[in-house]
Structure formats: structure tokens, C-alpha cells
N, C-alpha and C positions, 0 to 999 in steps of 0.2 A: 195905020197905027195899030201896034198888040192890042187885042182887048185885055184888059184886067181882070183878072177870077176872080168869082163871087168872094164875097166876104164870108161865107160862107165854109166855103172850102179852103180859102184860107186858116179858117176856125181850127177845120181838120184837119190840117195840118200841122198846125202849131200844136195840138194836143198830142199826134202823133210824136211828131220831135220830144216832147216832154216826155211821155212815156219810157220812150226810146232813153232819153235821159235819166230815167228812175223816178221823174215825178209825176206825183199827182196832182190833174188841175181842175179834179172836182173840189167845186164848193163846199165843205163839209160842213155842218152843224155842230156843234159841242156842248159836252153834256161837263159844267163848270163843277171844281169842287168848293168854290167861292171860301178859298183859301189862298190869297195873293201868291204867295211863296212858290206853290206847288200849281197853281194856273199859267203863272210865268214861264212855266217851264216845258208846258206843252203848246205844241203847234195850235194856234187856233183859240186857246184859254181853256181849254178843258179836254175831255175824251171825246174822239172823235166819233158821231155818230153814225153808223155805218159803215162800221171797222170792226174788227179782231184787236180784241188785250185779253193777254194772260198774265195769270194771278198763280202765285205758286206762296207758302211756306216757308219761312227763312229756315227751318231744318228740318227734317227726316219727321220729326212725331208730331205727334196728335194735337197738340197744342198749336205749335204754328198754322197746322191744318188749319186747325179750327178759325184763326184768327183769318186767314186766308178768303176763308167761305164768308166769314161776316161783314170783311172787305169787300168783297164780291157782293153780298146781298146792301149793303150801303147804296150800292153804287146803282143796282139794278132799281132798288124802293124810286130814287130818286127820276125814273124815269115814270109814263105816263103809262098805263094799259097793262094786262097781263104781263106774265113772266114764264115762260117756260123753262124750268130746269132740270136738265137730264144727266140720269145716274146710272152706273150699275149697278150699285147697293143702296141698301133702304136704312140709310146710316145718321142720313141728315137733320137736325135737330128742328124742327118747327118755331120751338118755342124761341130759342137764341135767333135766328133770323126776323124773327118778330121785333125784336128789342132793338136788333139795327136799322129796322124803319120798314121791312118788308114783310105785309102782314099776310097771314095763311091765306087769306079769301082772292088773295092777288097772283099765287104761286098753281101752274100746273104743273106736275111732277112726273116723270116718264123714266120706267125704270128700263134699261136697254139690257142684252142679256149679255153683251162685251161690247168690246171698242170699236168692232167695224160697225155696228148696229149704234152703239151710244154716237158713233160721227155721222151718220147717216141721218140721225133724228136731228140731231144739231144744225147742221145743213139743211133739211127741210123745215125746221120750223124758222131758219133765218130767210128762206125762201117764201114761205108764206105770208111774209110783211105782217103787220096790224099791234106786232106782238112789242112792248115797251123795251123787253129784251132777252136773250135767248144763253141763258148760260148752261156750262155742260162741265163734267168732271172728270179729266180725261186723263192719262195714264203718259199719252205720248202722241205726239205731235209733228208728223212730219213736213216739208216744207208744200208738198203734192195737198194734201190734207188741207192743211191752214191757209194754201191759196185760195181752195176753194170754199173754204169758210169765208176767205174778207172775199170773195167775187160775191160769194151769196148777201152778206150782210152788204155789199155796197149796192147790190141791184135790190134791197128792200128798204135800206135807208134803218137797218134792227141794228142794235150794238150787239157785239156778240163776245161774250164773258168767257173766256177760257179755266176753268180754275184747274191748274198740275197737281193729281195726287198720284202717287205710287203706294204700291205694297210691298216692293219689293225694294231694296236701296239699289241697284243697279236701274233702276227705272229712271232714277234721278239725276243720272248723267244728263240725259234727254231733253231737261230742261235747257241745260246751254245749248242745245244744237239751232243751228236760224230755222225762223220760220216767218209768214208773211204779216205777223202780226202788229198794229201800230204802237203798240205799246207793250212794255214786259214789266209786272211788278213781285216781287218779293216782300211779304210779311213776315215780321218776327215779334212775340209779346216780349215785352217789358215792366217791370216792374209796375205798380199803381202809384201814382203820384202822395206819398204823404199826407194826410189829412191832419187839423189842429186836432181835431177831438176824434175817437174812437169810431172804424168802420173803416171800407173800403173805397178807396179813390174810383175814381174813373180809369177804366182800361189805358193802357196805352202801348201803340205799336211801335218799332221802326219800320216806315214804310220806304223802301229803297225800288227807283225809278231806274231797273239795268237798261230798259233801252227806249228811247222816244223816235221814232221817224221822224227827220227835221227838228227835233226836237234836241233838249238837251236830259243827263243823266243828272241823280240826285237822290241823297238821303234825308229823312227827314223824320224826327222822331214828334211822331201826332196821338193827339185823344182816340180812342175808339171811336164808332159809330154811335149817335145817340139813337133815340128812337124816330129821330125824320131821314136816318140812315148818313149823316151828316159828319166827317173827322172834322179837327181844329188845331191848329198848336197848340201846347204848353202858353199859357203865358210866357215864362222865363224862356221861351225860343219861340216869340212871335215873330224876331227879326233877324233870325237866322239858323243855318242849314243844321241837320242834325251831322253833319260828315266828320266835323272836327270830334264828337262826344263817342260818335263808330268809331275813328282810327284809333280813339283811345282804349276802350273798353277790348277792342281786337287786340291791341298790342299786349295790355295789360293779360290777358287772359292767353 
């Protein structure tokens, strides 16, 4: 009678076939944004932890930037331990990261002197584990690059926060090119919500989901970060997508 292979190597097999398939059959963690709408919509209920997402600007200036980076430091507050985040210029605001939940005493800052140095830190510090998460401000992203950002963040178990800025508008093609990242988000402000009496509403974004791994695509217009680095719906769209209020405002404009 054949003997039967270990269960074992069975294991190793079946993950190799997956692979070979395009999936992945690590257990991931997930870092939730305990926003039904927008949890639904990712594999797993939230960002996966020990993966690559990149965060970019819904347009070319400074403002989406910004709303970009505050997305990104939301996202980072909400994890546990230090935060590494590396830059080529010393542009980044302290105090507004602060108000998204991510406070100075939590942030170590590494200014790199360009982008082969700024991916080099980024990659090493998703290599050295310990760290809640490792984001970096990068220019351009190749698919060579970004693979081995998600092998580093999945052999340490670090999220690792892409955030796309240019200087240049030809940088920004770039954005659309693939890369291995699990997730791809775009930010754009919108107006502040109406207040009854005199003063400024609460921020708000459209935050647009172009790509989810196993995942699905999705717009969705949310509150800003509060200070536990937290978005939320609008009331008036707790129960549903911002896409129909996009196609409009696109058409219209």
C-alpha cells in the first residue's frame, strides 16, 4: 500500500498552488476603521496588517497632499508602538498630525537625502519589526520596489503606509502604474459640513478605494480624522456610498 505524505507537506503544497494562483494564504490581522461601509469592503474587515497601501492626493496641490498625510497619520495613530516616518524634506507639519490622533512623542522622523535612500530606510525599518508602522513619502513606486516593501512588512507583520507625493506633475502619472501594494487610496477635501450657528464644520474628505486585493473598489465621502485619528460618515450618508454624489459633481464640473 502508497504511504500518504505528511500533512505537512501536503500544507506545502497547497500554499505553493495558491501562490502560484495569485493568492495569499497568510492569516492576516486587520487594522478595522470601525466604519461598517468602508470595513465591508476590505478583505478581512480592515487594512491588512503586514502589507503595503498607498495613499496619494486626489489632485496635483498642496491641499489634497495635505489631507493625504492626515489620512495616513489617522491610520498610523491607531496602531500600537512607535511610528517611523520617512521623508526627503522637512515639510511635515507636527502640529496637524497631532489633531489626527498621532501625537509627536510617538513619531520618529528620518529625513533621507532622495528616493533610493528614502526606500532603503523604509524597507529597513519595516524589516526591523517592533515598529506600530512605517510610513515613507515617496515620489514613485516601482513594481521591483513595492514588492519588496510588502515581503518586508509581511516578514515583520509592520503596516507599511505609502503616502505618493510629486513635485513635479509628470511624477503623477506613476501613481497609476501596478505595484504590489494591498490597498491604493486617493484623498480629496471637500467642503466642511454646514453648521446651525457661526464657525467651522468638521473636515471632510472624499476617500476613493482604486484598488483592494480580493477586495472590492469604492467611494466614499467621510468626516476627517478626529483626534483618536478616527474618519466616520456624514450622518446624511451613514447608509450609503459617496459614488452616486462623485458622478455628479464630475459630470456637473
Amino acid at each position: 500500500m502508497p504511504r500518504m505524505p505528511d500533512s505537512s507537506v501536503l500544507a506545502d503544497l497547497r500554499e505553493r498552488v495558491h501562490r502560484l494562483e495569485g493568492r495569499d494564504v497568510r492569516v492576516r490581522r486587520a487594522l478595522p476603521f470601525d466604519v461598517p461601509e468602508i470595513d465591508g469592503r476590505l478583505p478581512g474587515g480592515g487594512l491588512a496588517l503586514g502589507a503595503l497601501h498607498e495613499v496619494a492626493g486626489g489632485g496635483n496641490g498642496s491641499v489634497d497632499g495635505a489631507a493625504a498625510a492626515l489620512f495616513t497619520a489617522g491610520v498610523a495613530a491607531r496602531t500600537k508602538g512607535k511610528i517611523l516616518w520617512c521623508v526627503t524634506r522637512q515639510d511635515l507639519f507636527a502640529p496637524a498630525i497631532a489633531q489626527a490622533g498621532l501625537a509627536p512623542g510617538r513619531v520618529i522622523f528620518v529625513e533621507a537625502g532622495d528616493e533610493k535612500t528614502l526606500l532603503a530606510c523604509f524597507e529597513d525599518g519595516l524589516r526591523h519589526g517592533g515598529l506600530g508602522a512605517v510610513v515613507a513619502e515617496v515620489a514613485k513606486l516601482s513594481m521591483i520596489a513595492s514588492r519588496r516593501l510588502q515581503l518586508a512588512a509581511e516578514g515583520s507583520g509592520t503596516l507599511a503606509l505609502a503616502v505618493r507625493r510629486w513635485r513635479r506633475q509628470a511624477e503623477a502619472a506613476d501613481f497609476g502604474q501596478p505595484t504590489a501594494s494591498m490597498t491604493r487610496w486617493r484623498v480629496s477635501v471637500l467642503p466642511s459640513r454646514p453648521l446651525p450657528v457661526p464657525g467651522v464644520g468638521r473636515p471632510r474628505w472624499l476617500l476613493e478605494l482604486l484598488r483592494s486585493r480580493a477586495g472590492e473598489c469604492a467611494d466614499f465621502e467621510v468626516e476627517a480624522c478626529d483626534g483618536k485619528g478616527r474618519i466616520a460618515l456624514p450622518a446624511a450618508l451613514a447608509d450609503r456610498s459617496a459614488a452616486p454624489q462623485v458622478a455628479g459633481r464630475r459630470a456637473s464640473g
